[in-house]
N, C-alpha and C positions, 0 to 999 in steps of 0.2 A: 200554483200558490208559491210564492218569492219564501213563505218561510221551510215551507216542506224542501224547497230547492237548497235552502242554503243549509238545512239539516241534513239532508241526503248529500250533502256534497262533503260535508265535515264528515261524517260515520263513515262513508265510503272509501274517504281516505285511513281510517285507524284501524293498526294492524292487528288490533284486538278484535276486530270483527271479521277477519276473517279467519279460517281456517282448511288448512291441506290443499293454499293457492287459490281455494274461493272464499267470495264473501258471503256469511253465513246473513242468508237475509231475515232469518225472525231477531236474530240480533240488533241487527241496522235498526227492522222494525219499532222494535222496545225503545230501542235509546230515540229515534224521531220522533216517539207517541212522545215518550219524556220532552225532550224538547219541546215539542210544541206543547203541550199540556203547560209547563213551568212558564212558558214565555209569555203566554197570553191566554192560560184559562179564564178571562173573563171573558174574552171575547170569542171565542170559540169552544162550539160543548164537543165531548169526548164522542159523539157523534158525529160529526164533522169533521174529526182527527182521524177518526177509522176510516171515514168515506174516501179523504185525501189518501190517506195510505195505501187502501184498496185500489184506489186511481191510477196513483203514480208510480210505486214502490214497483212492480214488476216492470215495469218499461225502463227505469230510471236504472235498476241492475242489469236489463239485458240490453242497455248501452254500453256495457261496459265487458261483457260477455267474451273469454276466452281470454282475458288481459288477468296480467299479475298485478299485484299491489303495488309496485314499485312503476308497473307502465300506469296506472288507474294517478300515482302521486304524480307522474311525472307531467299528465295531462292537463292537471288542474296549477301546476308551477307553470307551465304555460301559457296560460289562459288568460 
């Protein structure tokens, strides 16, 4: 899902979600449910928001797994 992707790629980068050099993933979590909940609750029920998360959200932080916030930003300035 293109919006779960580009939410998990903004919260991944802010260094408020992480803490003691990892990213705190029920954090990430809340703020993506948020996002996608505000972006297009009509079109997707809160149902379908958990199922994505449930989906994606652990694969999408163990991409990124043993990297610091600063190699995780430096990744996506690349990209």
């Amino acid at each position: 899902m293109k919006k779960f992707d580009k939410a998990f790629n903004y919260e991944i980068q802010q260094k408020t979600n992480w803490h003691f050099g990892k990213p705190v993933q029920t954090r990430i979590d809340l703020n993506i449910w948020r996002t996608l909940f505000l972006q297009d609750n009509a079109g997707i029920t809160v149902r379908q928001i958990d199922k994505v998360i449930a989906e994606e959200l652990d694969d999408s932080i163990n991409h990124f797994a043993g990297q610091t916030l600063e190699q995780v930003q430096a990744y996506f300035d690349e990209a």
